[in-house]
C-alpha positions in Angstrom: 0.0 0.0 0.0 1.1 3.5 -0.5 3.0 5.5 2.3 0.9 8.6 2.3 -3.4 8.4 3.0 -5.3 11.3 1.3 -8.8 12.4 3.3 -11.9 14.2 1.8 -14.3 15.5 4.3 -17.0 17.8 4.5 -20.2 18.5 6.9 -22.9 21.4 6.8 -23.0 22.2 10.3 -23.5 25.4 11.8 -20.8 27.2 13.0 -20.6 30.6 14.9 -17.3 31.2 15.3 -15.3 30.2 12.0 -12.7 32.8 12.5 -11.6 31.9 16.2 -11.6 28.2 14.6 -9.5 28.7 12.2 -6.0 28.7 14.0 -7.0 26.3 16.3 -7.0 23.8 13.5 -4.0 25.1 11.7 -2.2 24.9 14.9 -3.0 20.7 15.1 -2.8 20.4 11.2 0.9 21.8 11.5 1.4 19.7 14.7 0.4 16.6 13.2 1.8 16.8 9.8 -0.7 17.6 7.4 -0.9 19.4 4.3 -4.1 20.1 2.0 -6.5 22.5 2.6 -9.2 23.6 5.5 -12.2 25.3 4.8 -14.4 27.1 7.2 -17.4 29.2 6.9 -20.6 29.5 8.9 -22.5 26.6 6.8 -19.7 23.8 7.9 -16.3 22.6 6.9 -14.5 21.3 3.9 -11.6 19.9 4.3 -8.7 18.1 1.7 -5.5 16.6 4.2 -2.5 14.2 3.2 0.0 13.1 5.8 0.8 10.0 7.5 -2.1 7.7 8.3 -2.4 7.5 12.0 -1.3 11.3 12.0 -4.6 12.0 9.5 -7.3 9.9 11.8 -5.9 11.5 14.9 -6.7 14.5 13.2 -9.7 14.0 12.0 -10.6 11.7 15.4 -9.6 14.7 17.2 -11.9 17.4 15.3 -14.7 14.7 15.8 -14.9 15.0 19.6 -16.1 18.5 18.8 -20.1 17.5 18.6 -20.3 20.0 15.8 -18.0 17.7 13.8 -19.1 14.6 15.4 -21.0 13.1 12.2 -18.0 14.4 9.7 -16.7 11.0 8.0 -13.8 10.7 5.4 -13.2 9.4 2.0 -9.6 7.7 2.1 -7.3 7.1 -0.9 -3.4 6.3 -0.9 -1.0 8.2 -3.2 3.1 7.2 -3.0 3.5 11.3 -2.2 1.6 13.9 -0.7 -0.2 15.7 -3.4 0.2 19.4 -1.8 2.6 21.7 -1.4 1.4 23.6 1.7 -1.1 23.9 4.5 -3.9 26.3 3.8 -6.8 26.8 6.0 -9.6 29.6 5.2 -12.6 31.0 6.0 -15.3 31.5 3.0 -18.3 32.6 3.0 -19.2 29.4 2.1 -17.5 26.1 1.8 -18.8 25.6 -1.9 -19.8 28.3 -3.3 -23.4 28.3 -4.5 -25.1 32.1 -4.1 -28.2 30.3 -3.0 -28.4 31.7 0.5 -31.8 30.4 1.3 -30.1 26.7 0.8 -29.4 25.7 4.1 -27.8 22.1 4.5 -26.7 22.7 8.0 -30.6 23.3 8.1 -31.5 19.7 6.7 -30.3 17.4 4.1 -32.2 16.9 0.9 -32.7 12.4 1.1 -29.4 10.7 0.1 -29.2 7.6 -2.1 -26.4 5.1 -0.9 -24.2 3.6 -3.7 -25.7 0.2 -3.3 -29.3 1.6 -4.0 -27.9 3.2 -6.8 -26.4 0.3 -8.5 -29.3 -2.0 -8.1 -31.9 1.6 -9.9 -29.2 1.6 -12.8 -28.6 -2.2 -13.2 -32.4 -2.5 -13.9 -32.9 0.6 -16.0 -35.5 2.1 -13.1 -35.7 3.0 -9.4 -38.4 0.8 -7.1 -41.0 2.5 -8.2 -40.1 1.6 -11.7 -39.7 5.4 -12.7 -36.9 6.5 -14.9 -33.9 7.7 -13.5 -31.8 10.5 -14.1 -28.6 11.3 -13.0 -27.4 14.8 -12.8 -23.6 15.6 -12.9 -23.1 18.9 -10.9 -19.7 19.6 -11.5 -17.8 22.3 -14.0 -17.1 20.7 -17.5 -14.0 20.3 -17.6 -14.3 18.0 -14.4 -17.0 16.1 -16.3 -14.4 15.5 -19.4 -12.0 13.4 -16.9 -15.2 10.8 -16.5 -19.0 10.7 -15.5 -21.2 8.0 -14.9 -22.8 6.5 -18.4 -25.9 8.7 -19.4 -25.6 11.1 -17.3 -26.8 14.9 -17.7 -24.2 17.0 -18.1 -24.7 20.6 -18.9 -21.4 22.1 -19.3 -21.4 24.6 -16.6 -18.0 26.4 -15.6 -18.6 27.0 -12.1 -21.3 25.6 -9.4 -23.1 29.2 -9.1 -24.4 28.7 -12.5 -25.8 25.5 -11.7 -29.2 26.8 -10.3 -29.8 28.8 -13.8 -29.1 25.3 -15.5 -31.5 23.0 -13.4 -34.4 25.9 -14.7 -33.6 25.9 -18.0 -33.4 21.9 -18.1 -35.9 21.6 -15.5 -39.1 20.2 -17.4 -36.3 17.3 -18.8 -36.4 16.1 -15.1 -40.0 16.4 -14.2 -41.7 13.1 -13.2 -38.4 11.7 -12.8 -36.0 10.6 -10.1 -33.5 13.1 -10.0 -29.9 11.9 -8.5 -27.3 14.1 -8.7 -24.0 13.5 -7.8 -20.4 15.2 -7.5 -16.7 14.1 -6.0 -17.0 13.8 -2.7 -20.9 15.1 -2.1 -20.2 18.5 -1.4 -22.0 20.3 -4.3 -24.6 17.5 -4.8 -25.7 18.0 -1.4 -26.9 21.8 -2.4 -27.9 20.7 -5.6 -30.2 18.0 -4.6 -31.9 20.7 -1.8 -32.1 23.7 -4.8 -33.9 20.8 -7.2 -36.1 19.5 -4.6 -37.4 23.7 -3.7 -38.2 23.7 -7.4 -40.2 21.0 -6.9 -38.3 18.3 -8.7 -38.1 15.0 -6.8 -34.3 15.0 -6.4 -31.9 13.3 -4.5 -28.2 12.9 -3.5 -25.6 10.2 -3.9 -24.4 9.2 -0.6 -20.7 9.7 -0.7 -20.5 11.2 -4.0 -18.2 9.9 -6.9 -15.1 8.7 -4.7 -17.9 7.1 -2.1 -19.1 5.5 -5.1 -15.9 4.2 -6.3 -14.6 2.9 -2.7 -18.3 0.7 -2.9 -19.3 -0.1 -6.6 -15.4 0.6 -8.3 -16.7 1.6 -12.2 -19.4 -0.1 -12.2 -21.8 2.4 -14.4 -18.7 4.7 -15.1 -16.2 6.0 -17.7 -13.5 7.0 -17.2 -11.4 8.9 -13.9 -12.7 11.5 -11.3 -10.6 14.8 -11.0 -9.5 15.6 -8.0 -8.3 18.8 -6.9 -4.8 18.2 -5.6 -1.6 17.2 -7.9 -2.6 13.6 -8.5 -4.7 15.5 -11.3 -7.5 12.5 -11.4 -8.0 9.0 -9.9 -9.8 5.9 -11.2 -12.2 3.5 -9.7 -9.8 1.9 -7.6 -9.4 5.3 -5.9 -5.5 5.2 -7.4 -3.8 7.8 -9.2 -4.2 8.4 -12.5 -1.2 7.2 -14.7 0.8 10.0 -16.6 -0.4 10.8 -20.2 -3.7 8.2 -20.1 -5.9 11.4 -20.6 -6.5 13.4 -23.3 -5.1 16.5 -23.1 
């Protein structure tokens, strides 16, 4: 196995006090090890560490016994290096950008879909109810071009605030439909989903997002890799790096 584990983590939880926060955790980031990047904002946390392994969950084990961060859980992959160059932790207004103030996660989730509920919707064609499925990608394009999941809608936007303008514009193509979107780690889904279902679409999330999916299903229903934003550029369903010059440029 690889030397060096690489986390994803995020939560929508409310937080009052993202600026007092903020050294606090680059203090035991430094301490431990880490590099990646920290977000904060008063939504949640975002977060993208490498380091050593037991140095990573004592981090993360650590930020847990804060009962803010109690439910935060991680998606693990291994890389031979540690794909950043330096510790950055910020404060945003929010952790993924959206411009949708009146969708609240930290509020309430939109329903999540678990990878193996997916899989068994898309190996028979329809979800339980037998209605059609369709899966929404939310990310920019040029993450889409690295891989998506077969079929899925893809409508070339270039940052996730232009997302909500594309759901209306493509909305009566998901009406009457089972709407799953989906995205890396679940970050941008997770707003997605809640924006679709207030425009009363019956939407959903995919548990996990792509690199949950991968860790649980590998490429089943997929093509291609997942960019990632750190220096291993992409991974593949195995959740390992991408080799050098197997992509298009």
């Amino acid at each position: 196995m690889a030397p060096v584990l690489n986390v994803s983590a995020y939560l929508f939880t409310r937080i009052d006090e993202p600026h007092e926060l903020r050294p606090v955790l680059r203090e035991r980031a430094q301490l431990a090890g880490l590099l990646g990047t920290i977000l904060l904002a008063e939504e949640g946390i975002n977060l993208f560490l490498a380091g050593d392994a037991s140095a990573v969950r004592g981090f993360l084990d650590t930020l847990r016994d804060d009962e803010r961060f109690a439910a935060l859980t991680a998606k693990e992959s291994w890389s031979e290096v540690v794909p950043f160059g330096r510790l950055i932790v910020k404060v945003k207004r929010e952790i993924i950008r959206m411009d949708r103030p009146e969708v609240r996660p930290q509020d309430g989730r939109a329903p999540a879909v678990s990878p193996a509920t997916l899989r068994r919707w898309l190996d028979r064609g329809r979800d339980d109810e037998d209605r059609e499925i369709v899966l929404v990608d939310t990310r920019n394009a040029f993450e889409v071009d690295y891989g998506t999941f077969a079929g899925a809608k893809d409508w070339r936007i270039e940052r996730f605030t232009q997302f909500p303008e594309a759901a209306l514009v493509h909305r009566d193509d998901l009406a009457g439909k089972t709407v799953v979107s989906f995205c890396t780690g679940g970050i941008r889904c997770e707003k997605a989903a809640l924006y679709l279902r207030a425009e009363g679409l019956d939407a959903y999330q995919l548990e996990g997002g792509i690199l949950g999916w991968f860790a649980d299903q590998g490429g089943a229903h997929w093509e291609g890799d997942c960019f990632v934003f750190d220096e291993r550029e992409s991974v593949d369903a195995s959740l390992a790096p991408r080799v050098a010059g197997s992509l298009p440029a």
